[in-house]
Z-matrix of the N, CA and C atoms (Angstrom, degrees):
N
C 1 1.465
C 2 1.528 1 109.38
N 3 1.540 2 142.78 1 116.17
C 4 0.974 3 162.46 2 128.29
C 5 1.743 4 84.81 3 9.57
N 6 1.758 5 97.75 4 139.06
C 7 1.262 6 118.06 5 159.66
C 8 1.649 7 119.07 6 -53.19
N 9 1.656 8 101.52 7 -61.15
C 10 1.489 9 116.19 8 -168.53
C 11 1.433 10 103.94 9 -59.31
N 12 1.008 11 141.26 10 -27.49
C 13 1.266 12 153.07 11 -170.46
C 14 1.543 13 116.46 12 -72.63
N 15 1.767 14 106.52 13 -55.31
C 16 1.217 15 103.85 14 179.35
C 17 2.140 16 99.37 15 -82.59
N 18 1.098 17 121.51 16 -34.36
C 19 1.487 18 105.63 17 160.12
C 20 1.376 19 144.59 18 -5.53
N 21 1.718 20 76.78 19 -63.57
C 22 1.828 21 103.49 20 166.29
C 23 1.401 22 118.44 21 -90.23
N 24 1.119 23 117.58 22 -8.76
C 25 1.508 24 107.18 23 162.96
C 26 1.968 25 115.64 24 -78.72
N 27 1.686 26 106.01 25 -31.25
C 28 1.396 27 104.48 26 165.98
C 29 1.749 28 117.92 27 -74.39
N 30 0.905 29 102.93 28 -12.16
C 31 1.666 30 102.73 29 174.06
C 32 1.175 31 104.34 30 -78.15
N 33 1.559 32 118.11 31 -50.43
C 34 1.600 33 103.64 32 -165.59
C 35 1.741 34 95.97 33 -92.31
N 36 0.959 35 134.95 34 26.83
C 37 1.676 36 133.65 35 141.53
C 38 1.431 37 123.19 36 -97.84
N 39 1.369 38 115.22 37 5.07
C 40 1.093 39 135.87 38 170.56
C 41 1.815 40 105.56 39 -81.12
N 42 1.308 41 96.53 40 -86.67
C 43 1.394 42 109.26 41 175.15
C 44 1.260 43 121.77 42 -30.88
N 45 1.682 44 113.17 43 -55.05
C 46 1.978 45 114.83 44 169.50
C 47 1.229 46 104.43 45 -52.35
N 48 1.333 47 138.05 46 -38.99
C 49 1.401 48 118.87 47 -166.59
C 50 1.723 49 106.81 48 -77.16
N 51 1.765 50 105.07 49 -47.27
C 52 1.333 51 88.84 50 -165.97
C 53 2.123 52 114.14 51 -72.01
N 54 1.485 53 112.55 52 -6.09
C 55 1.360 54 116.94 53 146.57
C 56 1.281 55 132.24 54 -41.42
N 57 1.475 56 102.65 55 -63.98
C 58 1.402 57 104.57 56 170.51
C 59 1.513 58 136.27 57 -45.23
N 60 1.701 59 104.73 58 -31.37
C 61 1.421 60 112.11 59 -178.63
C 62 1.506 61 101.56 60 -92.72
N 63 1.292 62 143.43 61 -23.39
C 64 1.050 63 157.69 62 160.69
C 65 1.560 64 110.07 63 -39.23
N 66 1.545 65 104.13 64 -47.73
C 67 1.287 66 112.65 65 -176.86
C 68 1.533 67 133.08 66 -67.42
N 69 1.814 68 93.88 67 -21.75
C 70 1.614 69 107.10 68 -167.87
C 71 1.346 70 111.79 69 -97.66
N 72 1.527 71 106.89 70 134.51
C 73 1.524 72 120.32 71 170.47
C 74 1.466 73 114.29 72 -18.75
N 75 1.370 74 135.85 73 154.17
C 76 1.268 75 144.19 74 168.58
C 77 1.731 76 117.33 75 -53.64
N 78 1.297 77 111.48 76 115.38
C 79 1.823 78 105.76 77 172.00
C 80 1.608 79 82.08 78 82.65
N 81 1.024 80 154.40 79 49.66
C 82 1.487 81 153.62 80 126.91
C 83 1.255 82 117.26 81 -44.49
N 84 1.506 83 129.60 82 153.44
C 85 1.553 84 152.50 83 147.57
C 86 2.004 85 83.45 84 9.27
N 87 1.919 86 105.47 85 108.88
C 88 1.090 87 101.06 86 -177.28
C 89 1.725 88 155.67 87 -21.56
N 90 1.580 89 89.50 88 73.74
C 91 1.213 90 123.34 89 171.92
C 92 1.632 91 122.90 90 -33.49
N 93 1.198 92 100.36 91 -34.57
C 94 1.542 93 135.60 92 177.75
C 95 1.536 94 111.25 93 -53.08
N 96 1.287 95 101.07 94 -80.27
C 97 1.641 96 116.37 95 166.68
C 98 1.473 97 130.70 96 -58.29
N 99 1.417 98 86.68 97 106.77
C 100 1.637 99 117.68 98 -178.44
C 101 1.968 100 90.66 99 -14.62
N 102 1.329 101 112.07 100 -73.35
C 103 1.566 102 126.29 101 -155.15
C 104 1.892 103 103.19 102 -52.06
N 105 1.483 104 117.15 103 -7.97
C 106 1.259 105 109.67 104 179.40
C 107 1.819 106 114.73 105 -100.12
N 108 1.109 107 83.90 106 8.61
C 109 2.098 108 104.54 107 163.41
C 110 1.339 109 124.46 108 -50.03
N 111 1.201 110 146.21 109 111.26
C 112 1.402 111 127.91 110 131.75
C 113 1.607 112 113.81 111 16.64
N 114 1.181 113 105.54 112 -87.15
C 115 1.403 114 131.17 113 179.37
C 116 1.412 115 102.40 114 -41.01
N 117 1.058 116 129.20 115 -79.41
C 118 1.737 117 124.00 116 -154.37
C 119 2.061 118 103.90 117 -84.34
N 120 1.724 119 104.84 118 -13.04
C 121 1.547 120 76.37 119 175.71
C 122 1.850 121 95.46 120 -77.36
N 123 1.658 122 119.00 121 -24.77
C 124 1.387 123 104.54 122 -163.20
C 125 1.313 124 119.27 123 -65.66
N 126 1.589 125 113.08 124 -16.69
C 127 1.518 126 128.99 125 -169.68
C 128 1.776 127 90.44 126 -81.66
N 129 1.114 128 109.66 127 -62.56
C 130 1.827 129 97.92 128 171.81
C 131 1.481 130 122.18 129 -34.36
N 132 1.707 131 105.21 130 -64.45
C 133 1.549 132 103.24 131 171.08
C 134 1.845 133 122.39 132 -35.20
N 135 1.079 134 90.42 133 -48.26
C 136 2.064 135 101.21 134 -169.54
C 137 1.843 136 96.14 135 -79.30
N 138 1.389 137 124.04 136 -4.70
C 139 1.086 138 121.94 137 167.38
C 140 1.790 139 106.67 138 -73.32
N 141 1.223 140 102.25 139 -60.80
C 142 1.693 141 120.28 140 -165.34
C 143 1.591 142 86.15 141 -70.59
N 144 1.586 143 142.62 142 -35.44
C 145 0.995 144 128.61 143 -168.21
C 146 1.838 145 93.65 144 -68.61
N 147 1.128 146 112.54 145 -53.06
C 148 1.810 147 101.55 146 -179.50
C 149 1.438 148 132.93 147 -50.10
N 150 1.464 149 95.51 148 -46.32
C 151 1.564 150 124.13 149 172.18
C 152 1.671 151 112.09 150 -36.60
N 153 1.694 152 94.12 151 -59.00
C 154 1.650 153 110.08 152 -147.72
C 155 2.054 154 88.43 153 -86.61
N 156 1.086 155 127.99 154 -36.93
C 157 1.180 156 144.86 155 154.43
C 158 1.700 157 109.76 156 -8.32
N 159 1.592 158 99.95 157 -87.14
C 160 1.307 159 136.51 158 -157.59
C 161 1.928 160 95.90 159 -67.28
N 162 1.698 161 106.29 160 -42.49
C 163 1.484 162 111.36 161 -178.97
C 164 1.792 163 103.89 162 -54.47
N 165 1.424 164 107.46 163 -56.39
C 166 1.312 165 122.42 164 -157.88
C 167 1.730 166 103.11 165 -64.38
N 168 1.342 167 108.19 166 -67.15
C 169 1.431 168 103.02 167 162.90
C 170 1.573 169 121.85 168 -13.30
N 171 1.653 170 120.99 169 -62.30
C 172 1.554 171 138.27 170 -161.49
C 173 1.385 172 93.33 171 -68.36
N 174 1.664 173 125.80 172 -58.29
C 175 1.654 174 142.34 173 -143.38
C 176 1.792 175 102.30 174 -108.37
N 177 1.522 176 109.88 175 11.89
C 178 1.719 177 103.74 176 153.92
C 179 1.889 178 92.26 177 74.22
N 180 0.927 179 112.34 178 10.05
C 181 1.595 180 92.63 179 172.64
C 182 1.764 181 110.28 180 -74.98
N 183 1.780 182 107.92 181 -172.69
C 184 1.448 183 113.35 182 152.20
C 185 1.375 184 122.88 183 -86.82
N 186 1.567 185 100.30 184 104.01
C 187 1.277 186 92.24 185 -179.56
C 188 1.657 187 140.92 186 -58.32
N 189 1.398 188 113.05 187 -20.86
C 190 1.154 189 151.55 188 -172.75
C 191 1.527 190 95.68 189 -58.63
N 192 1.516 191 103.16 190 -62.60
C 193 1.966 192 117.20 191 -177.19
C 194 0.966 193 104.94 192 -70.02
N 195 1.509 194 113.82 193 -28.53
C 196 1.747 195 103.23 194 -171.31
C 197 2.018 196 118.13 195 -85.01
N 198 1.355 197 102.89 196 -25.29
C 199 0.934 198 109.01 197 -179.09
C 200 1.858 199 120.62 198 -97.63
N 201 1.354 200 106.97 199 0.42
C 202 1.604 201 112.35 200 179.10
C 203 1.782 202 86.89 201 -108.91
N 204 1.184 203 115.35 202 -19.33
C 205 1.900 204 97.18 203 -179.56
C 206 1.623 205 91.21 204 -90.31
N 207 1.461 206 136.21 205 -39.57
C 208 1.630 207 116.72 206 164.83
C 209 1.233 208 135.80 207 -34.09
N 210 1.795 209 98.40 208 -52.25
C 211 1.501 210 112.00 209 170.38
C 212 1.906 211 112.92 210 -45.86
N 213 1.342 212 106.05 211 -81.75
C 214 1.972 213 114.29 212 169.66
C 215 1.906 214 118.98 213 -27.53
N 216 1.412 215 106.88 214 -32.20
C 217 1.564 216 107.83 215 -127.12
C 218 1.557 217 95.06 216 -66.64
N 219 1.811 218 118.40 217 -17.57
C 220 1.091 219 122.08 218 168.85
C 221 1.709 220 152.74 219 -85.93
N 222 2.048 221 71.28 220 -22.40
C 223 1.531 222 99.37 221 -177.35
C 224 1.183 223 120.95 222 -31.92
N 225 1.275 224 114.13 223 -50.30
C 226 2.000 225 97.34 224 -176.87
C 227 1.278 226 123.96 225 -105.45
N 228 1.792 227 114.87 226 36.04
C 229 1.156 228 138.45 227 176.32
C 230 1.662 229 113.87 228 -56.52
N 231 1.634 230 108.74 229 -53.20
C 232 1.465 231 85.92 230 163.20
C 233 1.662 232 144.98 231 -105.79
N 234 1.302 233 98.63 232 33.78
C 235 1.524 234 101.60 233 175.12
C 236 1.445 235 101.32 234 -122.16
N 237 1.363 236 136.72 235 13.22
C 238 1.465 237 138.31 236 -159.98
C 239 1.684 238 105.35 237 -133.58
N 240 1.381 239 143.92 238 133.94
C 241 1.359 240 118.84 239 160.08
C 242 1.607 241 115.22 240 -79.10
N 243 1.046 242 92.84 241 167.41
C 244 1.565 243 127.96 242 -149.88
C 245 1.452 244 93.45 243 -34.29
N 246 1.369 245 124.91 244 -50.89
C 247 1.521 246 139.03 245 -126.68
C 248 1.538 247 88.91 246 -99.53
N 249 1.073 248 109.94 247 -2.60
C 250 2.164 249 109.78 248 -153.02
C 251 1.922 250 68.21 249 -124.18
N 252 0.673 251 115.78 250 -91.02
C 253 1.798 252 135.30 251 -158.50
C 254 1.612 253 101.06 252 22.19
N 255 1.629 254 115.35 253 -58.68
C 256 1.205 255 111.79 254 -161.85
C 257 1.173 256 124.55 255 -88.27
N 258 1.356 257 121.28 256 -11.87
C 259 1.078 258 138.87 257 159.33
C 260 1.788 259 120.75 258 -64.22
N 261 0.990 260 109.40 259 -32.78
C 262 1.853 261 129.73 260 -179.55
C 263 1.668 262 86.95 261 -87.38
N 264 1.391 263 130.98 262 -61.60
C 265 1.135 264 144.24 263 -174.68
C 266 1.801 265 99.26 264 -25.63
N 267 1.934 266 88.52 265 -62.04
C 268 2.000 267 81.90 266 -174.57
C 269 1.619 268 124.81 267 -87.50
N 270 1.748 269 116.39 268 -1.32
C 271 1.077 270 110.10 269 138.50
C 272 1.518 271 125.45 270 -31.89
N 273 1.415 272 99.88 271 -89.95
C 274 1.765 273 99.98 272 -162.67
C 275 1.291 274 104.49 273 -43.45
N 276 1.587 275 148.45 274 -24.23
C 277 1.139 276 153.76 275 -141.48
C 278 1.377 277 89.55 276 -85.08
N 279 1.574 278 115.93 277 -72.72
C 280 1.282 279 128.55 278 164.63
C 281 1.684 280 113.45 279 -29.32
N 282 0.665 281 108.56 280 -53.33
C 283 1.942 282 108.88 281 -163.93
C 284 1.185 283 86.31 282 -84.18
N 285 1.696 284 152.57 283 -75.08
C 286 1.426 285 110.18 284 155.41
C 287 1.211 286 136.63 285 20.02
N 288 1.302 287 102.80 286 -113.66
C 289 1.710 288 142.82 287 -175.36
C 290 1.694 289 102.01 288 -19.57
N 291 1.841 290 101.42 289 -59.11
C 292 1.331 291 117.45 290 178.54
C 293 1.496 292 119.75 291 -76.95
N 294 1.266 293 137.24 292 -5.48
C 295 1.225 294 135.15 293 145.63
C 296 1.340 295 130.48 294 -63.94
N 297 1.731 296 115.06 295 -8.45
C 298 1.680 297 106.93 296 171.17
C 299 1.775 298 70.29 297 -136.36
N 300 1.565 299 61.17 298 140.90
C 301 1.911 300 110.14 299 -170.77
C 302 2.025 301 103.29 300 -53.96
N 303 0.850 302 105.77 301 -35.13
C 304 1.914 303 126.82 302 -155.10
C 305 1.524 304 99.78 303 -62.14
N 306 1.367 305 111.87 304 -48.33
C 307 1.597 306 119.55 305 179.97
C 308 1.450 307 110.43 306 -56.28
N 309 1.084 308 111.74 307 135.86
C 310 1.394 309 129.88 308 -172.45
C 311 1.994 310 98.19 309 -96.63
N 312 1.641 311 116.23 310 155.75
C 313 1.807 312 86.58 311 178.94
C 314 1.160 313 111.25 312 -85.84
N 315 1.981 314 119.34 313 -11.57
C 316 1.660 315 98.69 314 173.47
C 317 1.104 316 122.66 315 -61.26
N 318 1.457 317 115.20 316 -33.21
C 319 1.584 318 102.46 317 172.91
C 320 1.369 319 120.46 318 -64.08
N 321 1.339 320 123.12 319 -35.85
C 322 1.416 321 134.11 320 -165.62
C 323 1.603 322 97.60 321 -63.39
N 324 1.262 323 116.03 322 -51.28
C 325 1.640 324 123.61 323 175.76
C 326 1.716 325 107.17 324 -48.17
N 327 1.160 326 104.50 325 -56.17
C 328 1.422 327 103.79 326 -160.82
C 329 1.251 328 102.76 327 -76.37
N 330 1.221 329 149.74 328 -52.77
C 331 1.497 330 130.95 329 135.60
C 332 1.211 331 123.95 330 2.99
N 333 1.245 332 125.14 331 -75.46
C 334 1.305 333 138.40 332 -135.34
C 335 1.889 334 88.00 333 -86.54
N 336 1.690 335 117.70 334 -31.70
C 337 1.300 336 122.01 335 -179.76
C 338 1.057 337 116.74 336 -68.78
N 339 1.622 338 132.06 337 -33.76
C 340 1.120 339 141.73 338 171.37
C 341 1.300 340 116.41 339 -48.89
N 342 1.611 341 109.31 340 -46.34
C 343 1.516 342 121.53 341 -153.60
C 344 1.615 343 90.68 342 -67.96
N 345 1.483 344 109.13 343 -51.83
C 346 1.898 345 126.75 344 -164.11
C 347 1.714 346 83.34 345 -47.64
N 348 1.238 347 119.46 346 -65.37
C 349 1.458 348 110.36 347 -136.71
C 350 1.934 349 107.50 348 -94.82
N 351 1.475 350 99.42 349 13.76
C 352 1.358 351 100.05 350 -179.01
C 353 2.055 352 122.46 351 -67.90
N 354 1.182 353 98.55 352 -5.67
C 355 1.678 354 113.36 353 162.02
C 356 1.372 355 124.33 354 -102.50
N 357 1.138 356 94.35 355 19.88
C 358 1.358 357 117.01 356 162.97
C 359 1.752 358 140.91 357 -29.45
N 360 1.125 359 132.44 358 65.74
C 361 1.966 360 119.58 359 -142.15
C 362 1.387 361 108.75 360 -98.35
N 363 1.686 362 105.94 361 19.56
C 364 1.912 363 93.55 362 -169.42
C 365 1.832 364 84.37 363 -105.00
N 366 1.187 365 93.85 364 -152.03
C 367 1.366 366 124.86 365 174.07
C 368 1.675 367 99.32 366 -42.74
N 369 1.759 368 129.68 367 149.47
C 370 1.011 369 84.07 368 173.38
C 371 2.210 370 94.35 369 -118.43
N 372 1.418 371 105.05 370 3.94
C 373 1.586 372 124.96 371 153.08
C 374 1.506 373 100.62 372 -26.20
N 375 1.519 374 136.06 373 -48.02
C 376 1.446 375 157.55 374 -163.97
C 377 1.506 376 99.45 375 -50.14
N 378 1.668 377 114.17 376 -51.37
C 379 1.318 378 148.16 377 -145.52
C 380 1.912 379 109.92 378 -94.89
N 381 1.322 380 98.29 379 120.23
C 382 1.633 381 94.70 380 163.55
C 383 1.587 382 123.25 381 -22.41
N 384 0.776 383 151.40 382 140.69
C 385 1.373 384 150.71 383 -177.28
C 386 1.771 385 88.47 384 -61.92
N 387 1.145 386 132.98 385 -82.69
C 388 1.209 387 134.75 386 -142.71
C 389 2.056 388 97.11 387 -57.59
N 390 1.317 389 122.86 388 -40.17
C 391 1.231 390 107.24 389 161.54
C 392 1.607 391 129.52 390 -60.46
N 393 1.629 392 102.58 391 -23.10
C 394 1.772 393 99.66 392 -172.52
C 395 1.500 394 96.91 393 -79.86
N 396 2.139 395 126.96 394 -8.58
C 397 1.358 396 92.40 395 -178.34
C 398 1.608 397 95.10 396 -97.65
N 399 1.347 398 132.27 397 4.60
C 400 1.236 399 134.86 398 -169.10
C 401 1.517 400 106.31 399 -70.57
N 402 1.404 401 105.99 400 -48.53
C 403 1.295 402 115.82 401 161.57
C 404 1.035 403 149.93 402 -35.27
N 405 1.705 404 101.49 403 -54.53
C 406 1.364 405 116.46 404 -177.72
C 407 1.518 406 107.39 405 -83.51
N 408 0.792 407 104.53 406 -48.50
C 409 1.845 408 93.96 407 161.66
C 410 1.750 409 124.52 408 -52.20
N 411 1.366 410 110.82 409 -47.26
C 412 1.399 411 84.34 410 152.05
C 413 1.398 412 142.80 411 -63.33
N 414 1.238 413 101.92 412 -5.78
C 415 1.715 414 104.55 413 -173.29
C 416 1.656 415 81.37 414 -81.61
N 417 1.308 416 128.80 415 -76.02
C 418 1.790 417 147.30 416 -176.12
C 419 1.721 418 99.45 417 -14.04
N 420 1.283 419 123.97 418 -69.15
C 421 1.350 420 120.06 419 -150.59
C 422 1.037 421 91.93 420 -53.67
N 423 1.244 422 143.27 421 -88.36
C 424 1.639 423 133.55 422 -162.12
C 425 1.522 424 134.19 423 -35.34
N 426 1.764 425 100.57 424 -18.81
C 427 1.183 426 109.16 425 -177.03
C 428 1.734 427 131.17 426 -100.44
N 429 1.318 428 122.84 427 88.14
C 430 1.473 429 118.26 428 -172.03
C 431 1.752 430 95.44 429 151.22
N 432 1.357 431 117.70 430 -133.42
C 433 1.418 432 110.23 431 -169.19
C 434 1.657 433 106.01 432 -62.19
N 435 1.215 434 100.41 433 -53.22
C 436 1.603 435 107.97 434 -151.14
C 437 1.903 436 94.85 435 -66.40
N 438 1.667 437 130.74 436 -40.32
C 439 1.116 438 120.44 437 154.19
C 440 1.976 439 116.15 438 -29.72
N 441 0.974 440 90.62 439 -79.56
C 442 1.072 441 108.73 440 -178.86
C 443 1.791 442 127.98 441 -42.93
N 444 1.592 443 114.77 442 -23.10
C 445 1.658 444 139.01 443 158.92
C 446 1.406 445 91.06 444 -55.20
N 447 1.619 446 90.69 445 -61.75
C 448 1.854 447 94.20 446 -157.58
C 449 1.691 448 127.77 447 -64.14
N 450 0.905 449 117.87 448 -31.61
C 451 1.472 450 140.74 449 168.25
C 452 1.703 451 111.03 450 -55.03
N 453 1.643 452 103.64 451 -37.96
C 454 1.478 453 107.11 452 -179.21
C 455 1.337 454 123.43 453 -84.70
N 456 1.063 455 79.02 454 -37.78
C 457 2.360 456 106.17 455 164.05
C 458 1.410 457 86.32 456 -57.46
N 459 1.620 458 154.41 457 -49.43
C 460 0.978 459 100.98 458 -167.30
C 461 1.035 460 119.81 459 -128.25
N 462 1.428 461 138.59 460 44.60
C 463 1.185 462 155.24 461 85.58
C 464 1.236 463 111.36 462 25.90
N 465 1.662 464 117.88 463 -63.82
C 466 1.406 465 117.25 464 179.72
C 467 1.651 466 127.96 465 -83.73
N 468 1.626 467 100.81 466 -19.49
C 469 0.988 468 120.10 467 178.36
C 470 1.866 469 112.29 468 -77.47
N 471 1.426 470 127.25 469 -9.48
C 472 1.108 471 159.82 470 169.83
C 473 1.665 472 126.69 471 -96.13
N 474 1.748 473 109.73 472 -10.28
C 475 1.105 474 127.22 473 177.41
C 476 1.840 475 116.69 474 59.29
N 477 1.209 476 92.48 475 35.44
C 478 1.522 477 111.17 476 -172.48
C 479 1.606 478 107.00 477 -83.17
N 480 1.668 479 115.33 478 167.66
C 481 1.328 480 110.91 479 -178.31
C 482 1.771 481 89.08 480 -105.70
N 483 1.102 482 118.51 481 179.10
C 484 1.586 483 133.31 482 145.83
C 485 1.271 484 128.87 483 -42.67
N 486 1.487 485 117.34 484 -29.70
C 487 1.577 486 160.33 485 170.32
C 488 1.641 487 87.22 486 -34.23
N 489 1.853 488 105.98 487 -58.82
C 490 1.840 489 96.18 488 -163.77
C 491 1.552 490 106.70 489 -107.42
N 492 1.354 491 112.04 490 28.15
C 493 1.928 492 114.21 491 154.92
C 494 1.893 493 109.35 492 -36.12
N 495 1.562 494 92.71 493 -36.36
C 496 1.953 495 64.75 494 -159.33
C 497 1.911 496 97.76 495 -97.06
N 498 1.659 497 111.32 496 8.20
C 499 1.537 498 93.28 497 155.11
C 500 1.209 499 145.68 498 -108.78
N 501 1.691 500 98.06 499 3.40
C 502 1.190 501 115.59 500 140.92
C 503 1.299 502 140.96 501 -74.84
N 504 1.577 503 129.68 502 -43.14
C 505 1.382 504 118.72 503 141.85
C 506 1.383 505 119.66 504 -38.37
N 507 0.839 506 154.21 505 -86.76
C 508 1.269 507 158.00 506 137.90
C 509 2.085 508 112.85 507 46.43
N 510 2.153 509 67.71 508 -62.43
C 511 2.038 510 80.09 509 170.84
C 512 1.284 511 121.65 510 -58.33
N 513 1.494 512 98.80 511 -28.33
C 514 1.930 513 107.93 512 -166.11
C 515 1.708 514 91.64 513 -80.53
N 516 1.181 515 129.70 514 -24.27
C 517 1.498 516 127.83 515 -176.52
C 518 2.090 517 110.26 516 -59.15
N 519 1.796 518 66.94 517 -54.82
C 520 1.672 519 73.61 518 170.42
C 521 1.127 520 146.47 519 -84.17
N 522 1.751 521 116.60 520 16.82
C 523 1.117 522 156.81 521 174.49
C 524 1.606 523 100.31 522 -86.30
N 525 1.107 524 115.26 523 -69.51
C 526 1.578 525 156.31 524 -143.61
C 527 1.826 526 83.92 525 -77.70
N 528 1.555 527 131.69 526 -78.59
C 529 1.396 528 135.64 527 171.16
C 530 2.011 529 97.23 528 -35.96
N 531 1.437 530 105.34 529 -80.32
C 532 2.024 531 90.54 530 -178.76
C 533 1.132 532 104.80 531 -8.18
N 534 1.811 533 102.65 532 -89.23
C 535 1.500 534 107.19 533 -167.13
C 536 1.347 535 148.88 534 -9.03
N 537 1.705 536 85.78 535 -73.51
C 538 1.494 537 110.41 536 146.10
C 539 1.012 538 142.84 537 -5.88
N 540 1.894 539 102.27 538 -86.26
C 541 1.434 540 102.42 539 153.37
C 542 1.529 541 136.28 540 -87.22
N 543 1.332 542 118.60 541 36.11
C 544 1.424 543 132.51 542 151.76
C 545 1.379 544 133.64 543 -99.11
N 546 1.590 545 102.72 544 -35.36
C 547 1.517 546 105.46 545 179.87
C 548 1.575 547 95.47 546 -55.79
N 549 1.612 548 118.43 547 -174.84
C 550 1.487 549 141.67 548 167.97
C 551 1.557 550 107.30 549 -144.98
N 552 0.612 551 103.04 550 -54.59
C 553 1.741 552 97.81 551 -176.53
C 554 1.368 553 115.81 552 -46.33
N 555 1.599 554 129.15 553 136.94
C 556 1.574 555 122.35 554 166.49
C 557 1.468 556 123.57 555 -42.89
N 558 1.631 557 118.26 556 -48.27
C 559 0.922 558 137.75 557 167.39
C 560 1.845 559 114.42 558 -31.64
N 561 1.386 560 98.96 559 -70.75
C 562 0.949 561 80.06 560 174.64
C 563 1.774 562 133.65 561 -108.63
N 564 1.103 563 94.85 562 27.66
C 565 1.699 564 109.37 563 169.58
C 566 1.845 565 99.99 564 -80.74
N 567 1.202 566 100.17 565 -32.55
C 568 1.674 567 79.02 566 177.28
C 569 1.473 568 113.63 567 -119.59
N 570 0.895 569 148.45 568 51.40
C 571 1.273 570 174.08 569 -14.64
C 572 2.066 571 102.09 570 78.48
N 573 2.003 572 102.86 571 -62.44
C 574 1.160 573 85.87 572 174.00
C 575 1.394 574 121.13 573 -80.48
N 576 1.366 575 110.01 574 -22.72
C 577 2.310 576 103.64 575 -175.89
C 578 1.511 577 83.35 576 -81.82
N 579 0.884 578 136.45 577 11.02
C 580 1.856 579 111.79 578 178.49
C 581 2.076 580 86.48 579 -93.88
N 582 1.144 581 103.15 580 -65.76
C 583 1.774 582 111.59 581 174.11
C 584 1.397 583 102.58 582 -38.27
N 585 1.111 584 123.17 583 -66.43
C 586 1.731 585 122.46 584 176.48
C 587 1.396 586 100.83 585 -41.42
N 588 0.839 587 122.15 586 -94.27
C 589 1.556 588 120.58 587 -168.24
C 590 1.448 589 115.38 588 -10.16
N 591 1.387 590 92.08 589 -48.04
C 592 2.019 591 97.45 590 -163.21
C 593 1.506 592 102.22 591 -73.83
N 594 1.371 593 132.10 592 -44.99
C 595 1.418 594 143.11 593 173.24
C 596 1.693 595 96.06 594 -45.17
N 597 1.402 596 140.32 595 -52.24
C 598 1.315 597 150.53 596 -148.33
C 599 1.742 598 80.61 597 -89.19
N 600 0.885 599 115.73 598 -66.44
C 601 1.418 600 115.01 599 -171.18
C 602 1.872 601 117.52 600 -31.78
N 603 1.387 602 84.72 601 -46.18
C 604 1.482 603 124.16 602 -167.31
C 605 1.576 604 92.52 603 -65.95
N 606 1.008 605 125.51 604 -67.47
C 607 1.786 606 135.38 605 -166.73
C 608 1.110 607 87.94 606 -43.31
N 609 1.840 608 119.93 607 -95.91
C 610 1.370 609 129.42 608 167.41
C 611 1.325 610 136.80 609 -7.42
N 612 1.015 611 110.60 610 -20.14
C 613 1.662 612 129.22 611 148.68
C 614 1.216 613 147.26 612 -59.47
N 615 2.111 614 92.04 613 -54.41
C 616 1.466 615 100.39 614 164.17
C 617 1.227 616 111.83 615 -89.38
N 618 1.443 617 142.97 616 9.46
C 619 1.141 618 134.48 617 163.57
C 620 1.573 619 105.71 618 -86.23
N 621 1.311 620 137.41 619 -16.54
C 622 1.125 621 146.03 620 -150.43
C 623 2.030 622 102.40 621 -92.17
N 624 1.801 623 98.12 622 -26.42
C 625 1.112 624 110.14 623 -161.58
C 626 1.214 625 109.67 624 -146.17
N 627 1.422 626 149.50 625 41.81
C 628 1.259 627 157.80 626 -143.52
C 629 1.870 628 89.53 627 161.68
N 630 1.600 629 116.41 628 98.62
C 631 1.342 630 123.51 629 -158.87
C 632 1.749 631 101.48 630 -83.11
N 633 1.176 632 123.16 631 -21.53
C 634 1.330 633 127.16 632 -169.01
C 635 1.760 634 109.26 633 -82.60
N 636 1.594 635 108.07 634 -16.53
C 637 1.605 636 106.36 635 -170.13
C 638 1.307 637 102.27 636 -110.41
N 639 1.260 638 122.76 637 135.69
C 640 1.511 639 142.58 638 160.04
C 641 1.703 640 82.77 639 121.84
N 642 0.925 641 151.39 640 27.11
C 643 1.404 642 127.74 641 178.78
C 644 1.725 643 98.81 642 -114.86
């Protein structure tokens, strides 16, 4: 797939999202929190778009499917609840996909399958390859620094002191272990102990220098 092409497919997943929030009543489904933005779900998306990318490349998938169902898999995250999201998610993908002529429907299917089954909680071996790396990258982004940003961001957003850094890191640990033991692929099994590590690194730090924690 042409650069310029997938470009414009992140622009116009840009725009639906920041619509969607545009769309909702005042003080809506936490409005509050930075992470219910336009902005920070699209920065997630282009996370899992790298993530799920870089997996597929290593583990022989299509990268093409794997990385245009990453791009969607969130899209209608904030105008949809949680449980519907991915399912609405491979709608628009579809009505997309099928508005330029070029897409063939196996691809459009296999896309569009990824997107459905990206909440996926069994096995994920079960799963097309190109959804099990879709996955595991969504499980990944949250887990390691950028987990670990986010957790502290909201700290303040929670009216918290610095005082509870290490039980919120802590959370991202226990984020970071799930993962872990969910991904399957090599790729991204070490991807997550490489992220673990740095979070562990990270704890050990603020106990190292913050006199009230580890005691």
């Amino acid at each position: 797939m042409p650069d310029a092409e997938f470009e414009e497919m992140k622009g116009f997943v840009f725009e639906y999202l920041a619509a969607s929030v545009e769309k909702e009543e005042e003080g809506g489904r936490m409005r509050w929190y930075p992470w219910h933005s336009a902005e920070y779900r699209h920065n997630h998306i282009l996370n899992v778009v790298d993530l799920a990318t870089d997996i597929a490349e290593e583990e022989g998938a299509d990268v093409d499917v794997t990385r245009v169902a990453a791009l969607f898999h969130d899209v209608a995250k904030l105008e949809t609840d949680q449980e519907l999201h991915a399912e609405a998610g491979a709608r628009v993908a579809r009505e997309y996909l099928e508005s330029r002529a070029e897409y063939p429907e196996s691809f459009i299917q296999q896309v569009c399958r990824a997107i459905e089954h990206h909440s996926y909680q069994g096995d994920l071996t079960d799963l097309a390859l190109e959804t099990q790396c879709l996955i595991e990258a969504d499980l990944l982004d949250k887990v390691g620094a950028n987990g670990t940003a986010l957790m502290l961001l909201r700290m303040g957003y929670e009216a918290r002191t610095h005082m509870d850094c290490d039980e919120m890191v802590e959370r991202v640990l226990e984020r970071g272990y799930d993962a872990a033991s969910r991904v399957q692929s090599d790729t991204a099994e070490g991807i997550a102990h490489q992220r673990l590590k740095r979070v562990k690194w990270f704890s050990e730090w603020l106990e190292d220098e913050i006199a009230a924690m580890g005691n």
